[in-house]
C-alpha positions in Angstrom: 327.9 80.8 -50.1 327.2 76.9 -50.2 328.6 74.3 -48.4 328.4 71.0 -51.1 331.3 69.5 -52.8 331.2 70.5 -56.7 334.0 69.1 -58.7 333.5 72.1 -61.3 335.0 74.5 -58.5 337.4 72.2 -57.1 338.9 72.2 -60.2 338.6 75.9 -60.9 340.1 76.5 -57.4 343.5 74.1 -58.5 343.3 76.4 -61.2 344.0 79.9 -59.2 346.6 77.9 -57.0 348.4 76.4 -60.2 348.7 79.8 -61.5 349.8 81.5 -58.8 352.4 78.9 -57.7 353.6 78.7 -61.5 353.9 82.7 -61.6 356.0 82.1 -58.5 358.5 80.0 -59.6 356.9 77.0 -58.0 355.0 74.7 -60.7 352.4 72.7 -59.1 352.2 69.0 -60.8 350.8 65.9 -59.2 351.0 62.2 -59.6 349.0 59.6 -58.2 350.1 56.4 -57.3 348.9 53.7 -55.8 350.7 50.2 -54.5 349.0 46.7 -53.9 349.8 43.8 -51.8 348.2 40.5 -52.4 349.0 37.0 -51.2 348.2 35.0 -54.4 344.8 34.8 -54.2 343.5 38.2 -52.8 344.2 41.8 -52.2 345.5 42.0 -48.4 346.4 45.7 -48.5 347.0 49.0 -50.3 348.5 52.2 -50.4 347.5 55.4 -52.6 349.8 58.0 -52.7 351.0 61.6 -54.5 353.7 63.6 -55.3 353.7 67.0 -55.3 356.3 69.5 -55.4 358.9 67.2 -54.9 357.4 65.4 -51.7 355.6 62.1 -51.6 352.1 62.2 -49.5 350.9 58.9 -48.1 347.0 59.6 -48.2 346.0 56.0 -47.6 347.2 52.9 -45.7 345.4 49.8 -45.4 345.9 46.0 -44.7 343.2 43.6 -44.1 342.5 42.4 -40.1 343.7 38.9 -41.2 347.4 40.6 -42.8 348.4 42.5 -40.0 351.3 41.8 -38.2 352.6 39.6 -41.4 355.1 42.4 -42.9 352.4 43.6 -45.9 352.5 47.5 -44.5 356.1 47.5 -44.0 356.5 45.8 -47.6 354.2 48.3 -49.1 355.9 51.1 -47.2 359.2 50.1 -48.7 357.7 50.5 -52.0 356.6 53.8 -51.9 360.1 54.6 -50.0 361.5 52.9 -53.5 359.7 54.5 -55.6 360.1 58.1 -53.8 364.3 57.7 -54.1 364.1 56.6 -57.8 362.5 59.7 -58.6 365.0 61.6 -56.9 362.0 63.1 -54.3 363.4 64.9 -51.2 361.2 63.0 -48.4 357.8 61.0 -47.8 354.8 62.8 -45.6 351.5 61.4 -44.1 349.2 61.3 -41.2 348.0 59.0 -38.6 346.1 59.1 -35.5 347.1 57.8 -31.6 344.6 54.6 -32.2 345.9 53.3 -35.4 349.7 52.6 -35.8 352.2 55.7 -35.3 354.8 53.1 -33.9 354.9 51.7 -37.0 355.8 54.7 -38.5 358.5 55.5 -36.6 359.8 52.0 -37.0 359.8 52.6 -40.5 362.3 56.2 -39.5 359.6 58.3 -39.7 359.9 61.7 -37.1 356.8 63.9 -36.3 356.8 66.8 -37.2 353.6 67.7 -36.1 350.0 66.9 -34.4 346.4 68.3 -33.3 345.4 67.1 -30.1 342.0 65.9 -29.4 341.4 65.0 -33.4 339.1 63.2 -32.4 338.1 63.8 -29.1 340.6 62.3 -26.6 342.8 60.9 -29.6 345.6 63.0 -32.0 346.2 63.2 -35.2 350.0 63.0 -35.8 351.6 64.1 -39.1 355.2 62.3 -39.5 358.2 63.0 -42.1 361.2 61.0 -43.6 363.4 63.1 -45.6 365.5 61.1 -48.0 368.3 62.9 -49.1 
């Protein structure tokens, strides 16, 4: 056994998953999305995102230092909300840790749903959920 990253079994490992989940009933598709936020002149934040069996996963949330606190995560978090209810997905996932923002999150209606303590050391991670339905 190795331990490197090789994209040839990655993608022969989606393979046996697709397969099984498709013999089960349970098709696995996936698409990627991403979201920008400029101000007119530059990028000031992003999110990239997927959807899987019916769910959106947030992978990726990011605003610039000088953005924050001016509305671009919310903004950008409303239009992945937007885009999760027009295609008719049942809810929105993602993860955050105790030292970024998981107030924001729950501003936003998000509830946890689960979390690792000490990921890292002294911190959580935090894994959140807003069903939409």
């Amino acid at each position: 056994m190795t331990e490197t990253h090789d994209e040839a079994l990655r993608g022969a490992v989606v393979g046996f998953l697709t397969q099984h989940a498709n013999a089960v009933g349970q098709p696995f598709s996936r698409v990627d999305l991403s979201f920008t936020a400029d101000d007119g002149a530059a990028l000031v934040g992003g999110l990239i995102a997927r959807i899987t069996q019916g769910w959106m996963y947030i992978e990726l949330l990011g605003v610039s230092d000088a953005a924050r606190g001016k509305g671009w995560g919310r903004q950008l978090m409303r239009a992945a909300e937007a885009e999760a209810r027009a295609r008719g997905l049942t809810g929105i996932w993602l993860d955050t840790y105790t030292f970024q923002a998981p107030g924001f999150y729950t501003a936003l209606g998000f509830e946890e749903f689960g979390r690792i303590e000490d990921y890292p050391e002294g911190e959580a991670r935090i894994f959140f959920r807003k069903r939409l339905g």
